[in-house]
C-alpha positions in Angstrom: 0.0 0.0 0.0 2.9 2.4 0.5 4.4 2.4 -2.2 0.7 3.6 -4.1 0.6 6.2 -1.3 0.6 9.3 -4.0 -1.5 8.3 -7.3 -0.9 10.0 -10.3 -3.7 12.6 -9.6 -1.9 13.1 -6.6 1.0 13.6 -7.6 -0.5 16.3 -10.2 -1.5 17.9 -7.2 1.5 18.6 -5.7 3.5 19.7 -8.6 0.9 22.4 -8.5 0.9 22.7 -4.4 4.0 25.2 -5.1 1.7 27.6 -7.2 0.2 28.7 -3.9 3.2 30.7 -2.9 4.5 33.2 -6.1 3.9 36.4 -4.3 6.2 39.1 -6.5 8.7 40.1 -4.3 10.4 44.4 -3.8 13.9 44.2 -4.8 15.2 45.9 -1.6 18.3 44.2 -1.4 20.5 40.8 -2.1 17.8 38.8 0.0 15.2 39.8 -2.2 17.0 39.7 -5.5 18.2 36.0 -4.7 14.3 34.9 -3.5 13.4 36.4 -6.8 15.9 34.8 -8.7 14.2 31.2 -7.3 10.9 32.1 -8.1 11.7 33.0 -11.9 13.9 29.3 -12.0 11.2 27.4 -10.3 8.3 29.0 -12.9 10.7 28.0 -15.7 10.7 24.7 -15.1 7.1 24.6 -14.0 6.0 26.3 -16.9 8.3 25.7 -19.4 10.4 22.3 -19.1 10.0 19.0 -20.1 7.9 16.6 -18.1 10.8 13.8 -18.0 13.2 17.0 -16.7 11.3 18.2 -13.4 12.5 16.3 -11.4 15.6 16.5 -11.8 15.9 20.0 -12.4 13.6 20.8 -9.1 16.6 19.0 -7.0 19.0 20.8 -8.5 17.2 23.8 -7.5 16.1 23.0 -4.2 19.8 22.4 -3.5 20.2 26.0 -4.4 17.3 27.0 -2.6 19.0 25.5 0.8 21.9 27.7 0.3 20.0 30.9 -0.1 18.0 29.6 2.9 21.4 28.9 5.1 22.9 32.1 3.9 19.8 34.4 5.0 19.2 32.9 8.9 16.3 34.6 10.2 14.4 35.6 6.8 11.0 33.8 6.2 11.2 34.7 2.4 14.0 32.2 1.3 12.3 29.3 3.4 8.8 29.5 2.0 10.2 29.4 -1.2 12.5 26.5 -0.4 9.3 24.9 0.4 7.6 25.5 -2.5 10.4 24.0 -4.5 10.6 21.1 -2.2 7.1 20.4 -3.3 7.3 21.0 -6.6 9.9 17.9 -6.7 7.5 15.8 -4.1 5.4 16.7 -7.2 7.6 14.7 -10.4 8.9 12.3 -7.5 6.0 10.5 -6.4 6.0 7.4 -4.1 7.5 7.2 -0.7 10.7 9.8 -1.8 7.9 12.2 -2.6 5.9 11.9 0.9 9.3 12.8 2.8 9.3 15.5 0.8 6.1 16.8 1.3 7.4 16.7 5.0 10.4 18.5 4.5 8.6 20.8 2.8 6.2 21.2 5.7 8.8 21.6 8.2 9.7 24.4 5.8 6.8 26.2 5.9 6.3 25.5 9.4 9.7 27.5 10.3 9.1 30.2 8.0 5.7 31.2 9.7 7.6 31.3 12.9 9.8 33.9 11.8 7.3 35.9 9.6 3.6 34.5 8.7 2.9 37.2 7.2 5.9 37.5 4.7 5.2 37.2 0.9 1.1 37.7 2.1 1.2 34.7 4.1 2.0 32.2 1.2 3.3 30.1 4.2 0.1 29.6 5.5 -1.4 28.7 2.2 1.1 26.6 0.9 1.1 24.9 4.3 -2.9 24.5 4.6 -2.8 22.7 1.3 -0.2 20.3 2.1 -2.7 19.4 5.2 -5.7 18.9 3.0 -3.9 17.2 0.1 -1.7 14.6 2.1 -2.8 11.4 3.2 -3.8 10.8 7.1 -2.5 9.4 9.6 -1.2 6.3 10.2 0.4 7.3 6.2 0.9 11.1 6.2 -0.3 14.5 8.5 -3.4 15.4 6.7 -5.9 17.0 8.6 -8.6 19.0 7.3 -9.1 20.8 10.1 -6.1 22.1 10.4 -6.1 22.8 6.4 -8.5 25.1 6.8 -7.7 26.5 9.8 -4.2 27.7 8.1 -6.2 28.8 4.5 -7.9 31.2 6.5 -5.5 32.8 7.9 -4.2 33.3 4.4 -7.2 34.7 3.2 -7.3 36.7 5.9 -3.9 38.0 5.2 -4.5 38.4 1.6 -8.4 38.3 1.0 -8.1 39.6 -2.7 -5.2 37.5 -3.9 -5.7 34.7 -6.4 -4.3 32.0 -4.8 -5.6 31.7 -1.0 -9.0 32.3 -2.8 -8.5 29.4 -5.6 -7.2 27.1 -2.8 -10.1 27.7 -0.5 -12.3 27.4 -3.2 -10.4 23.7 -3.9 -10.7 23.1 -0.5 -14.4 23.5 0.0 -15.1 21.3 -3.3 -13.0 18.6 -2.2 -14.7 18.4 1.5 -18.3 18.8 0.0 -19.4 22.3 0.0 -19.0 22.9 -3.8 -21.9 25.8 -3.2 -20.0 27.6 -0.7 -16.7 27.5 -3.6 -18.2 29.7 -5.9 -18.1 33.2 -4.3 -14.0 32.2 -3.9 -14.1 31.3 -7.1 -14.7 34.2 -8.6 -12.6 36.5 -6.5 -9.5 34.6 -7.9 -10.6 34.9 -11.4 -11.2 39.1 -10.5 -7.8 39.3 -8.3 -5.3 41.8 -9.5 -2.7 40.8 -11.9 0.1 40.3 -9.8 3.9 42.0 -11.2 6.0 39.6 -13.4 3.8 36.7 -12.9 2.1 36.6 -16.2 2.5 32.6 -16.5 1.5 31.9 -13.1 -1.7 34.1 -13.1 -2.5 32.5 -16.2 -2.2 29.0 -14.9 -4.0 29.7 -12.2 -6.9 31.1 -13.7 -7.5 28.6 -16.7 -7.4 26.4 -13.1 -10.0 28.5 -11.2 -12.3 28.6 -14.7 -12.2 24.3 -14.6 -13.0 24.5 -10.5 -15.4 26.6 -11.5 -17.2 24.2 -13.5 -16.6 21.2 -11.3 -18.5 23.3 -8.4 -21.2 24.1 -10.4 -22.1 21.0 -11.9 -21.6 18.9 -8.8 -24.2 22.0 -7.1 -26.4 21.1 -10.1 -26.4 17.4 -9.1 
């Protein structure tokens, strides 16, 4: 049974788990401009590569990642993003390599909201909730959909216009059986703000609000 512990679906899921953290960052310095420099790799290769590359290419990159997150002790920004690269490979990994991962990337997360949960509009928080709501439960993983939403409102509530803690809210409410109550989130992702140098993530991220969309209405129909 372990080793079927992420399905393909899954899997597809977390590739995309790393989407809920691209917050543009203010070049104010050689923190920022090496955070930055992360997020443009990591949408590269999300966006751009070669299936059969990712995975590679993400652990070549997260290896980066740790030095920019070693090298800037006490800064939530390079952590949240190591996480989100972490993922991104849990992502192309699959199987038990990927669910360690996912943890790693949780402990991530869970270190940078210690320093600063409100860093990068709380993308810690989100990228955190849906690691708890997409993971398997114990005895297997941590998931706990409590707690997932617990942490996705507290993005919201950081950032209640921004397209991603609304999308993931929105996911989050379809997959525990409130598709009527997705809609309204639904729609503020597809009206959120454009967000600075993130054309291809926006875009992604709509085309996946527009499909969510559909799935909640048609499963309210039913």
């Amino acid at each position: 049974m372990t080793s079927t512990i992420l399905s393909s679906a899954r899997r597809r899921v977390l590739a995309a788990i790393a989407v809920a953290a691209v917050m543009p960052l203010a070049h104010a310095g050689p923190v920022e401009d090496a955070v930055t420099e992360l997020q443009r790799e990591w949408e590269v290769i999300r966006y751009q590569a070669p299936a059969p590359e990712r995975e590679k290419r993400f652990e070549a990159l997260a290896a980066k990642a740790r030095k920019v997150s070693e090298a800037n002790a006490g800064r939530a920004e390079p952590l949240v993003w190591e996480g989100i690269i972490v993922s991104s490979w849990a992502g192309e990994k699959g199987g038990l390599g990927a669910l360690g991962l996912v943890k790693q990337a949780k402990s991530l997360y869970e270190n940078a909201i210690q320093i600063d949960g409100a860093a990068l509009d709380g993308s810690a928080y989100n990228s955190l909730g849906v690691l708890y709501y997409k993971v398997p439960g114990w005895p297997v993983g941590f998931g706990d959909k409590g707690k997932a939403r617990e942490l996705l409102q507290k993005a919201l509530a950081i950032n209640p216009k921004g397209i991603d803690p609304n999308f993931f809210f929105a996911e989050y409410l379809v997959e525990t059986k409130h598709p009527e109550d997705a809609v309204p989130y639904l729609e503020r992702a597809l009206q959120a703000p454009p967000r600075p140098g993130r054309p291809l993530a926006d875009e992604g991220r709509r085309r996946e609000a527009r499909e969510l969309m559909e799935k909640a209405k048609g499963a309210r129909a039913g």
